[in-house]
N, C-alpha and C positions, 0 to 999 in steps of 0.2 A: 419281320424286321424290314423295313425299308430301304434297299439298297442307296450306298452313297452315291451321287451322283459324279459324273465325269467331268473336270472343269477345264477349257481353255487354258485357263492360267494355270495349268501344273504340266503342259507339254514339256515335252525333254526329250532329245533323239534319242531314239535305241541306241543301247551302247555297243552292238556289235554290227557290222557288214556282212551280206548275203551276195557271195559273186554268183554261186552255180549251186543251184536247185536241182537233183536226181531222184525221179519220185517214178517206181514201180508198184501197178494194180495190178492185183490178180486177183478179181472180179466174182464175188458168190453173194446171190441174193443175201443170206442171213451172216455170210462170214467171208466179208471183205477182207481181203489185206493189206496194207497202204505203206510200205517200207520207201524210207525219206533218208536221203544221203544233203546234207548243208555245210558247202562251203566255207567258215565264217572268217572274218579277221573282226580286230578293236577296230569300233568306229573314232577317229580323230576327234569327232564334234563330242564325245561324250571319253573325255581319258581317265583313270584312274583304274582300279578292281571292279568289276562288276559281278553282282550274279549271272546267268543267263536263263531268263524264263521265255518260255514259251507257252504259248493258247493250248487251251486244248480241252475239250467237252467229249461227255459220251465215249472216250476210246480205251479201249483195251491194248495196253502197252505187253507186246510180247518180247521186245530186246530194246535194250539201250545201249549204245556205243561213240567213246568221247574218243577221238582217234585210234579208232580201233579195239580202245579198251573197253571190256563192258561196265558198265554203271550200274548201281543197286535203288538211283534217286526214284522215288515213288511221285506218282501225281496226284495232286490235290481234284477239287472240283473244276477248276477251273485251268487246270494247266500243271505245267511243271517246272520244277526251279532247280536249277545245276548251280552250286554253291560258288562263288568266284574263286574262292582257293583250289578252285579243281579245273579251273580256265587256264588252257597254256597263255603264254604272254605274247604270241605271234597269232600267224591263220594255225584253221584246227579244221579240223571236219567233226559234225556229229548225224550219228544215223541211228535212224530208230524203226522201227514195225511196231503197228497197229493193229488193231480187227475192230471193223464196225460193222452194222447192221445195216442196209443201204434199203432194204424191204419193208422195214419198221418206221424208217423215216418219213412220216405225216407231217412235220413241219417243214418240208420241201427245203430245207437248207444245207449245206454241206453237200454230199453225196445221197442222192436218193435212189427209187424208180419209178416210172411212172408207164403202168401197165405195160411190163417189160422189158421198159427203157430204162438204161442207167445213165442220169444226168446231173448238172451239179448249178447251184446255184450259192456262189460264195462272199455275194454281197450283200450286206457290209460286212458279216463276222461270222461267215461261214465256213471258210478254210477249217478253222479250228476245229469242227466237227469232221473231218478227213484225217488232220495229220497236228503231231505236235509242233508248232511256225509261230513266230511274231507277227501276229495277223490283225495289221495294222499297215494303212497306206501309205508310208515311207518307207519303209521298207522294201526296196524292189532290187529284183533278185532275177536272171535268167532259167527257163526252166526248161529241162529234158526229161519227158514223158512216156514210160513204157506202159503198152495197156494190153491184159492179157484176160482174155477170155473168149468163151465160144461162142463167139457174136460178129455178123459179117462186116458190121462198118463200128471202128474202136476212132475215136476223132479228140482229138488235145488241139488247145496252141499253137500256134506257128505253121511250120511248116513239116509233112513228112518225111522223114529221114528212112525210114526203111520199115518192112511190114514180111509178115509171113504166116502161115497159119495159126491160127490167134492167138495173135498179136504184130501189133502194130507200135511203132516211137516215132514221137514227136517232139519237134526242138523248137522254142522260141526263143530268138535271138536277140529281141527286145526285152529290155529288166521291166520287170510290171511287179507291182504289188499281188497279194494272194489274192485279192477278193477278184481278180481279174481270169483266176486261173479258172478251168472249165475241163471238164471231160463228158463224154457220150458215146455208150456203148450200146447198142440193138439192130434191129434186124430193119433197116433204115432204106430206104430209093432216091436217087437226087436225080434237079432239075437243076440242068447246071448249063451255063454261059459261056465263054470266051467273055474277056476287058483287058483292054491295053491299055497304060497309063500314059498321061502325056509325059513321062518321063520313059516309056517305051518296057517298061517289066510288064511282061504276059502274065495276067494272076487267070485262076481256076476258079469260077462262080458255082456255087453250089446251093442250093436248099435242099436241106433234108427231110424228109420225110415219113410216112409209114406207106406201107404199099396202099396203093387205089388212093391217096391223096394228092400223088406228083399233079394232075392235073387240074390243082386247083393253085400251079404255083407260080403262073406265069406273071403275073402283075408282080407279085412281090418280088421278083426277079427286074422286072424293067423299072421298079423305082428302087432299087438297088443300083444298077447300072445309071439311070439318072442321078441319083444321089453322089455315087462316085464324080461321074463328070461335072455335077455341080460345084463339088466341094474343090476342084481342080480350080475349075475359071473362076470363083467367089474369091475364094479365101488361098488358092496355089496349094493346095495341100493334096499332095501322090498318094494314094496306098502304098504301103512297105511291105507286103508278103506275097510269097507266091501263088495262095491260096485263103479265098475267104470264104469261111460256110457259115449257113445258119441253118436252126435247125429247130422242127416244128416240136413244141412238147406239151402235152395235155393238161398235166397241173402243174403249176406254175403259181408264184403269189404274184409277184409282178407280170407286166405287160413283154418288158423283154431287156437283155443283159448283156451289155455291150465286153464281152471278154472278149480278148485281145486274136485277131482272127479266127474265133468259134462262136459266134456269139447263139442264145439261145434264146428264144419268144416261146410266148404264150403262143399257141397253133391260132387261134383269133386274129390275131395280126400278121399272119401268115394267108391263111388258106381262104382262098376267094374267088368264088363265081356268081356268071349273075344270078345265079337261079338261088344260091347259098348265100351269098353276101350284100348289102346296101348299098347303096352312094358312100352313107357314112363311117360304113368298115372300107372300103378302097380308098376314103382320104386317109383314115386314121391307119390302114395299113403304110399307106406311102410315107406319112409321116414317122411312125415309129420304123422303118425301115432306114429312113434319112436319120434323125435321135440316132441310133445306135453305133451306123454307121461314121455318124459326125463325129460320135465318142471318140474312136483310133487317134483323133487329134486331141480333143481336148476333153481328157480324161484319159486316155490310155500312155501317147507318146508324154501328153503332160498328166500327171496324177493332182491327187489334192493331197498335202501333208498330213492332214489327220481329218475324220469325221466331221469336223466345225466349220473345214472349209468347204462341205459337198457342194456348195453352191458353186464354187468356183466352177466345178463341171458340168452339174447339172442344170445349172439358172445360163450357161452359154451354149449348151449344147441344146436346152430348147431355144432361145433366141435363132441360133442357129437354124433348129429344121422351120423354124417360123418363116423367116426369111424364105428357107427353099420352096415351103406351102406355096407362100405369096408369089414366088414366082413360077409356079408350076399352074397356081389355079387362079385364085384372086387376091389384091393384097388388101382389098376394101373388106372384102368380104371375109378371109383371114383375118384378121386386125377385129372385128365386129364378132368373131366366133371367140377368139383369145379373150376378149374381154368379157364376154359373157361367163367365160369359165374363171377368169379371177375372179370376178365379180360373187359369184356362187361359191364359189367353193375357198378361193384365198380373204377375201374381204370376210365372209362370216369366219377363219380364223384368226385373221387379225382383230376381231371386234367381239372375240369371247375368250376363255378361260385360255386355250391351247394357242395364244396370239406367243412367237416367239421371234428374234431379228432372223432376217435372210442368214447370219451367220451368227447361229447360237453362241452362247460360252457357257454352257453347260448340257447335259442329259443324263438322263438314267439308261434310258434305253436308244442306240443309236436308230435301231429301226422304223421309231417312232417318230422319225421329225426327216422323213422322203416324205414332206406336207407341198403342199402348194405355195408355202412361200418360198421353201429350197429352190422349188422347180418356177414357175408362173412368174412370183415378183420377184424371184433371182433373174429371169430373162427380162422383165421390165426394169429392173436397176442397169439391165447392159443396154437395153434400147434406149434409157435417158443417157445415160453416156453417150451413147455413138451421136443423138440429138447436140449434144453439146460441144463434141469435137467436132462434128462435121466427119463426112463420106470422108475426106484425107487423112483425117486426124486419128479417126478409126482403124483404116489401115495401114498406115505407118505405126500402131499401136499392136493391130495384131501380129503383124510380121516380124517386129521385136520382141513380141511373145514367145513364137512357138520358136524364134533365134536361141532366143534367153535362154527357156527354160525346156526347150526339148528333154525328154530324159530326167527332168525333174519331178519332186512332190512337191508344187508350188502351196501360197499363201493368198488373200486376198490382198494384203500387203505386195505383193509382188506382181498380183495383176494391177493394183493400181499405179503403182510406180513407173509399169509400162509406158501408161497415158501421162502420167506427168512428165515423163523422159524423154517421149516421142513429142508430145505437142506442146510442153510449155507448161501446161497448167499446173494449181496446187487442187488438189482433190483431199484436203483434208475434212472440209464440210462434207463434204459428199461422201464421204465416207460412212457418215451417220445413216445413211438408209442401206447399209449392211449389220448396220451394228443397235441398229435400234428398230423396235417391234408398233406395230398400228398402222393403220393407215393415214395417211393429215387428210384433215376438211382443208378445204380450202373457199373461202367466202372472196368475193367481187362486190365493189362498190365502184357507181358510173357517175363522173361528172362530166357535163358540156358545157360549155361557157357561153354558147350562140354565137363565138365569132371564130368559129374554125379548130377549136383545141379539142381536145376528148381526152379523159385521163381514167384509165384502170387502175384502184388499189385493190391490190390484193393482199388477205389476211390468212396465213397462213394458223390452224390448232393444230398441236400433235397430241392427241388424247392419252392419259394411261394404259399401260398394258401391266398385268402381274412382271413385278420385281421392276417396272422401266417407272415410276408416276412421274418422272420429269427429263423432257426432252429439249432440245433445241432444234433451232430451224433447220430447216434444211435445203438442198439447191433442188431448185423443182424447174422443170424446163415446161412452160408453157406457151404453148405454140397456140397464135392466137392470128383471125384473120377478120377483117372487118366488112362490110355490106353498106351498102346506098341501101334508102330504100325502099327504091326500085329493084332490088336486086341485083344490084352490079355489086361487084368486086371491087374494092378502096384500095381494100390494102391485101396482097393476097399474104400466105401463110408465114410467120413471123415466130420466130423463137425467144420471146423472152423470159431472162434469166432470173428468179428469184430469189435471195439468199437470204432474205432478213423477213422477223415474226411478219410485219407489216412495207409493203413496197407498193410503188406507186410508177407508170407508164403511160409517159403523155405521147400522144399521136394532133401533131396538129395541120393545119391546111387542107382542113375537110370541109367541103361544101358545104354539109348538113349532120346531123344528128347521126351516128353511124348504129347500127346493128352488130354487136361483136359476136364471134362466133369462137368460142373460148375454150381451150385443151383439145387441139383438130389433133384427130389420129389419135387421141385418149394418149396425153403426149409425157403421163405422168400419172400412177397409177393412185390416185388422192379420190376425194368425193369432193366435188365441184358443187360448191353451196351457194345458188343464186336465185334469186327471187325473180326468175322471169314468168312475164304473163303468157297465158294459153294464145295470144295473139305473134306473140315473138315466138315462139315454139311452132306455130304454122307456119308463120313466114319462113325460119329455117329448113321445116320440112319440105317446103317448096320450092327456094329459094339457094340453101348452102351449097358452097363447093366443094367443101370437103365431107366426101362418102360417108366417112364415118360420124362425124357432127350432122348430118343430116339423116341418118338412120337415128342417133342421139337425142334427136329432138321428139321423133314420131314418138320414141322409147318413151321419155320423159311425159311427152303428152300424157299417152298410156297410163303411166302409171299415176300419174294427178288424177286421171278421168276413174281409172280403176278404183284408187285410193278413197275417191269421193264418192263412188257406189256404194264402197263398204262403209264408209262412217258416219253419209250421211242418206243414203239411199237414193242419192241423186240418179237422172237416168246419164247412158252413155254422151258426152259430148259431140253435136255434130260437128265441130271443125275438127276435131282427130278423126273423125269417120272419113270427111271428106277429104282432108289432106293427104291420110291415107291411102283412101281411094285414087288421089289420083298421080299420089308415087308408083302405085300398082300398076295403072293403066300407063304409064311411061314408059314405051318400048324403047327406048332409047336407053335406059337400066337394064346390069344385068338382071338375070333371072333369079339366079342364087341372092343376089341381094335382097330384091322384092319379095321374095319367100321369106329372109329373114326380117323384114319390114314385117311381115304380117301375123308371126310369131309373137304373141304375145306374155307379159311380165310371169314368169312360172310364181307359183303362190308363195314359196320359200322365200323368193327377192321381193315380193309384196309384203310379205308378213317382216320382212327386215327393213322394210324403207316404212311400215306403219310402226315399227317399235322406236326407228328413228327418229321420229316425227312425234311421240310420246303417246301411240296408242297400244293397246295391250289387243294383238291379234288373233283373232277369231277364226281356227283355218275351217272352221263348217261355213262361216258367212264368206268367206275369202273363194273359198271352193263355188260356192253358188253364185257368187256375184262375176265370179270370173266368165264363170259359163255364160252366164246372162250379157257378158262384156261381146263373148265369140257369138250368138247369135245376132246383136246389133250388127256386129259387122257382117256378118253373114248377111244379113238384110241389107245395107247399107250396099254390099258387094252385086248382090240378087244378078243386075242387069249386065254385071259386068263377067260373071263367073265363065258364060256358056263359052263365051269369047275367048278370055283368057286361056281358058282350058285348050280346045280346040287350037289356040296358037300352038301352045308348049307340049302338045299330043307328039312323042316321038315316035316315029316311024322305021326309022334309019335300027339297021340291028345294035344291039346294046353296045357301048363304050363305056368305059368306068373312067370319062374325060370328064374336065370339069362345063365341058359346055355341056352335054347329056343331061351330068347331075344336075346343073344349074334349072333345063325344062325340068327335067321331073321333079324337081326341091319345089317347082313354084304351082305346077300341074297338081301335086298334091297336097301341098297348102290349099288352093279352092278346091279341091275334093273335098277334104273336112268341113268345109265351112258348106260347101251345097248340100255337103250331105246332114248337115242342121233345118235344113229346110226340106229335104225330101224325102225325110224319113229313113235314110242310109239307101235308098234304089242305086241311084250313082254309084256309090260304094260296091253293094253286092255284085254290078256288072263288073265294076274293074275288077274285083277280086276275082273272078272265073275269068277274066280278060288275062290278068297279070303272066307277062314272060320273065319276068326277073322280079329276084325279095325284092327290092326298093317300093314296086308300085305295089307288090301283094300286100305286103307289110303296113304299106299307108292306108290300103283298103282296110285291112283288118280292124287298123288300129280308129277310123271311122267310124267304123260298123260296134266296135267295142263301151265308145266312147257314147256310143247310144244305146245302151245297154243290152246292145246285139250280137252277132257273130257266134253263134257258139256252133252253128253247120260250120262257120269256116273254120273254127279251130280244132274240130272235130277232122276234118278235112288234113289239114296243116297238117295233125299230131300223124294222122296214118302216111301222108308221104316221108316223111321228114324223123320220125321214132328214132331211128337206126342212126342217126348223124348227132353229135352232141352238140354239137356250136349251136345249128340252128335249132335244137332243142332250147337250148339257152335260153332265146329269143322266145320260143312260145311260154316258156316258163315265166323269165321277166314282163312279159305284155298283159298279161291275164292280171298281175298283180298291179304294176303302173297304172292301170286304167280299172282298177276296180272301182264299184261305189265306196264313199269312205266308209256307210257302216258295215260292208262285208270285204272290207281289206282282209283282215284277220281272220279272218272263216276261209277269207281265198287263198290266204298263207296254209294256213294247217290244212286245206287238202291239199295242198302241192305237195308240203310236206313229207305228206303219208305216201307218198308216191312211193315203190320201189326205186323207179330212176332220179327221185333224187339224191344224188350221189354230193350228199353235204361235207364231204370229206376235199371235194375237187372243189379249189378255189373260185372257178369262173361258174358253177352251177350254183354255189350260193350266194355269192353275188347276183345274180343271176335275182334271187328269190327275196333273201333276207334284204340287199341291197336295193331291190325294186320294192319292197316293204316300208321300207326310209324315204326312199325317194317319192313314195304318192303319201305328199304332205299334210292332205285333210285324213286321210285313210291310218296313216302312223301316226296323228296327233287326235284319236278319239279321246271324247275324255273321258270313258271306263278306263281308259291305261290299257286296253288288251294289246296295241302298238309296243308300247313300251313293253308289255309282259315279255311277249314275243321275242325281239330282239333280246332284252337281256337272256331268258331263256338260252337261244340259241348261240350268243356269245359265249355265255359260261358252259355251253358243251363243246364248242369247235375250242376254246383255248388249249386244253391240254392238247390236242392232238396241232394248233396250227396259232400259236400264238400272235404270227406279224398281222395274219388275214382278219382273227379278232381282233385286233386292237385298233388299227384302220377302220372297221366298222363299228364300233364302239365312236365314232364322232358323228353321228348320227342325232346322239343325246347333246351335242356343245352349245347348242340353241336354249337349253331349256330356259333360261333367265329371260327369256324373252315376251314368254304365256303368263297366261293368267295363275294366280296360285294356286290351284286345284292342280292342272299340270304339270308345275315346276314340282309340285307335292310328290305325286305320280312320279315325277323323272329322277327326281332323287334319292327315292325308296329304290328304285332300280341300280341307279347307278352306286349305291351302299350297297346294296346284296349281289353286286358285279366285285366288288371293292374287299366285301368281308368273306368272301368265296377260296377255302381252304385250297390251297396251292396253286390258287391265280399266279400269273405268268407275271415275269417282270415287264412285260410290252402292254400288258392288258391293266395291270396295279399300276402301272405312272397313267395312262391317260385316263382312268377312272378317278385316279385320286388328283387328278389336275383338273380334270372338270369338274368335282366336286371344291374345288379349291381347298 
């Protein structure tokens, strides 16, 4: 039977109040005990009798007691229900004991371990598998933490209150919802700091660890301590506790979990050297390090009243580390990385079955919608914002925030209200891009009159999405700048406003004819529909001012030039070669940029911009033509490679700065491409050269891509066996860059590996997810892709239902192939579907991409 879904429109406060939370563990692999003492009074917002129910999954209820008295009320599947006639009519206290299984727990939720470690991870609706609680984010409650067992580091919440031979309590003095609560019990090592706030509280920095790992923790320590001081001068916001830890954990579904002074990561986004980690594991550690940290504001001191509004925290707390990215590395280059990741991954689910608004009004399963529009275009709904107030209007908007609603379960309602209060405005249009799903086209039409006027209308579609087919406009802020053209700059960057289907913006007292350089800084996350020639798209690439429109145009080239290989076997265009070329050769750019200048359209956003454009894509033609795309340029580059290289040749001992990254991002971008021309020799040297994974890793993945390497992964597997992360790495590389007809041959012997350990979230990812992600190789048309994947979903479900259901949108694409494939994809996703005790995380997104 298909569960009912959760609606918006049947909110209602809990009818009771949680002052003081008293929760003692005494800690046994197989027979936890979890005894819960709750405060409660009648909540005012809800008066009348009420029952009092509580969450609760999995637990074995050993006592019940309603002020002391014991209770005989039994629990259902899903919780427990104390009758209202049995509710005193003032506060009460109720206390209860539990026994769970902490050893048994594969779905990493609630209370688990993870190779000895006892950890917890309670978001969204995890609590409930620990203790019987209204586990639900209004509800916030102060909690006092006893943790008892024979393990040297026991860590809760807040701050420590007192400790003795094992066991240790912890008191958080902040009310926080359950899914914020955290515990970690094991045999742990910390790297730990001094930070003084600029409000002058000494806090205790710590990362936690497993022995022989402390010395991979120092970066994620100094962008902790960055992130601190950032968030001080940005946004004036202290830390409030004495003590902040984190702490490294092996399996993990998520990346990492912002609980209220304990937060806990996947060991990934912790543990880092150069020998073990990338360029692109020390951004993406500093950034999820910044995320989590950012949370304590907004998301911890400020909560979101119910599931519907996750955005509220999560769509601002990535804007948040965005901004810190940008000012830590590059914001061109940030800003050009952000969108490539909407672009891929939130744009293809606004534009298929799993399209839903940034603030749903419904679900079946909360788990299943931490999507990319929660997180990515919930941050770009706050970036047009801030566009539209202005730098003042922004902050005079935040600061009446965290005034307001300190200590609250805010609304999206109640963030907007901020902005209307503080600056004046009505944001009731605006409103519409929280509450409505798709992306808009947006189309451009140019008149000039020849005597100085120039006029942009623009047309806004908002296309259907399941259950939305009709929308209204929306405020889209379009920041637009103009060009001579020669090249100069008219008019520099300009924010205009659009509110209606169709609007029009004259610009007049122009010399000449202007060049518009239109959505600078991708100023509105829509698809910008314009018929420009291959002639204006060089001139931009040569010519723009704005970083990000002029990386947008080489893009755009690309993908016409690409486009038209595949469909009509045209050869590559020389003015994208050349244009190219010679944003490359511009040292006056950074490095990191021109590396991602030279990155080419991945086939997934190919095969989405040719279904857009009404072709049915081919990923074996799309695979080969792309190649054929990277040796033109390879050619095209020949004379300029030895140079470039030798400029960006680092010398200096490693740094995980963004200038470092930036030579090596651009050093090994023309490795790949000489190594198209030299039969991978370049490569093999670097790879016996390489001091740190960044350059080893790019050799590899050179050498791979020519259907070489296998001394070096031989090599790789024998230093490196013993360490899992960078195992990871060799696992997902082998598959990414397989041939596409032995993707699937290279899946099933990974497989059969002893060390694939398909139980650990990050190793199958790792494999099944690197299986997805190589686009020609997962879209054969025997279906052995598809076999696969579904295969391997319907095994991990029982044991880890959130990690399947996430990889389960792998399949969201299919309407987009030819029917032989869609055929293939939907036989799968029905035997995913009619698959006897499928999971409810796993049965909503199969039965929703099947529509």
């Amino acid at each position: 039977m298909t569960p009912a879904p959760v609606l918006l429109s049947d909110y209602q406060p809990y009818p009771f109040l949680i002052e003081q939370v008293s929760l003692r563990f005494a800690l046994l692999p197989q027979a936890t005990r979890v005894s819960a003492r709750l405060d409660l009074t009648p909540n005012p917002a809800r008066p009348g009798q009420h029952d009092l129910r509580l969450d609760g999954e999995g637990l074995r209820l050993l006592s019940l007691r309603l002020g002391g008295t014991p209770l005989e009320c039994q629990p259902d599947a899903t919780g427990l229900t104390i009758p209202a006639a049995l509710i005193p009519a003032g506060a009460f206290t109720l206390e209860t004991e539990v026994e769970i299984a902490p050893e048994g727990n594969t779905a990493l939720e609630g209370l688990y371990m993870s190779n000895g470690m006892y950890c917890t991870q309670c978001e969204a609706e995890g609590f409930r598998k620990i203790t019987f609680y209204p586990d639900r984010p209004d509800v916030m409650a102060r909690f006092r933490v006893r943790i008892e067992a024979d393990l040297p580091v026991l860590l809760s919440n807040g701050n420590p209150v007192d400790s003795g031979a094992g066991w240790a309590e912890w008191d958080d003095p902040w009310p926080k919802p359950a899914y914020l609560f955290a515990l970690v019990a094991g045999d742990l090592v910390a790297h730990s700091a001094p930070f003084t706030t600029a409000e002058g509280r000494k806090v205790a920095l710590n990362i936690w660890v497993r022995p022989g790992d402390q010395d991979r923790c120092a970066y994620a320590m100094d962008a902790l301590i960055r992130s601190m001081q950032w968030d001080e001068t940005a946004y004036g916001r202290a830390y409030d506790l004495d003590v902040f830890n984190i702490v490294a954990v092996d399996d993990f579904n998520m990346g990492a979990m912002e609980n209220k002074g304990l937060n806990i990561f996947n060991s990934k986004f912790v543990l880092a050297s150069p020998e073990t980690a990338t360029d692109d594991d020390f951004a993406r550690i500093e950034a999820i390090i910044a995320h989590e940290y950012f949370h304590n504001w907004t998301g911890n001191r400020i909560t979101c009243r119910d599931w519907f509004q996750l955005c509220l925290k999560e769509g601002l707390t990535v804007f948040r580390d965005q901004q810190f990215s940008g000012d830590m590395r590059s914001h061109a280059v940030k800003r050009i990385e952000d969108v490539l990741m909407l672009r891929a991954r939130q744009f293809r689910e606004d534009q298929g079955p799993l399209a839903h608004p940034v603030r749903p009004d419904s679900y079946v399963e909360i788990n299943n919608f931490y999507t990319a529009t929660i997180y990515e275009k919930g941050a770009e709904v706050i970036g047009m914002l801030k566009r539209l107030v202005g730098e003042d209007g922004y902050k005079a908007a935040l600061d009446l925030y965290f005034t307001r609603h300190d200590g609250d379960a805010a609304t999206i309602e109640d963030w907007l209200k901020v902005f209307e209060d503080a600056t004046g405005r009505d944001l009731t249009q605006f409103k519409r891009w929280y509450t409505e799903a798709g992306t808009p086209r947006l189309g451009v039409h140019e008149a000039w009159d020849g005597a100085g006027t120039y006029t942009l209308t623009f047309t806004q579609t908002n296309p259907p999405t399941p259950g939305q087919p009709d929308k209204g406009a929306k405020v889209i802020p379009i920041a637009v700048g103009l060009l001579n053209p020669n090249g100069d700059e008219v008019l520099p960057t300009t924010v205009l406003e659009m509110t209606q289907a169709v609007q029009s913006f004259r610009f007049d007292g122009l010399a000449a004819r202007p060049v518009p350089s239109i959505l600078r800084g991708f100023s509105a996350p829509v698809v910008l529909e314009r018929d420009a020639d291959a002639a204006e798209r060089a001139f931009l690439l040569a010519h723009d001012t704005d970083p990000f429109n002029r990386w947008e145009a080489g893009r755009s080239l690309a993908k016409d030039v690409l486009a038209r290989m595949v469909t009509q076997g045209a050869a590559p265009a020389r003015g994208w070669l050349d244009g190219l070329a010679a944003l490359v050769c511009d040292d006056s750019l950074d490095p990191a940029y021109r590396a991602l200048a030279l990155r080419l359209p991945s086939e997934d956003d190919m095969a989405a911009t040719l279904a857009a454009a009404g072709h049915v894509p081919d990923p074996d033609r799309l695979h080969a033509e792309r190649r054929r795309m990277a040796l033109a340029l390879a050619e095209r580059l020949a004379p300029h490679l030895p140079g470039l290289m030798e400029a960006m040749r680092v010398t200096a001992p490693f740094a995980p700065d963004a200038t470092q990254a930036g030579q090596r991002a651009l050093f090994n971008a023309c490795l790949q491409l000489a190594s198209r021309l030299d039969g991978g020799a370049q490569a093999r040297d670097a790879y016996a050269r390489a001091s740190n994974m960044t350059d080893g890793l790019a050799a590899l993945v050179a050498l791979l891509d020519l259907g070489q390497g296998q001394a070096q992964l031989d090599a790789f597997e024998t230093r490196w066996r013993h360490d899992r992360l960078v195992m990871d790495k060799w696992f997902m590389l082998q598959i990414l860059h397989a041939a596409p007809d032995q993707t699937a041959a290279t899946v099933a012997r990974l497989t059969a590996r002893t060390d694939f350990d398909w139980q650990n979230p990050n190793r199958f990812r790792a494999v099944i997810g690197a299986l997805s992600a190589n686009h020609a190789g997962f879209h054969q048309a025997d279906g052995s892709g598809y076999r696969l994947l579904a295969d391997w979903l319907i095994r991990l479900d029982p044991k880890n239902p959130q990690t399947a259901a996430r990889m389960s949108t792998a399949f969201e694409t299919w309407r987009r192939y030819d029917a032989g494939r869609q055929q293939l994809i939907r036989a799968e996703l029905s035997r995913i579907a009619a698959t006897q005790g499928l999971s409810r995380d796993l049965g909503e997104m199969a039965g929703r991409m099947l529509g």
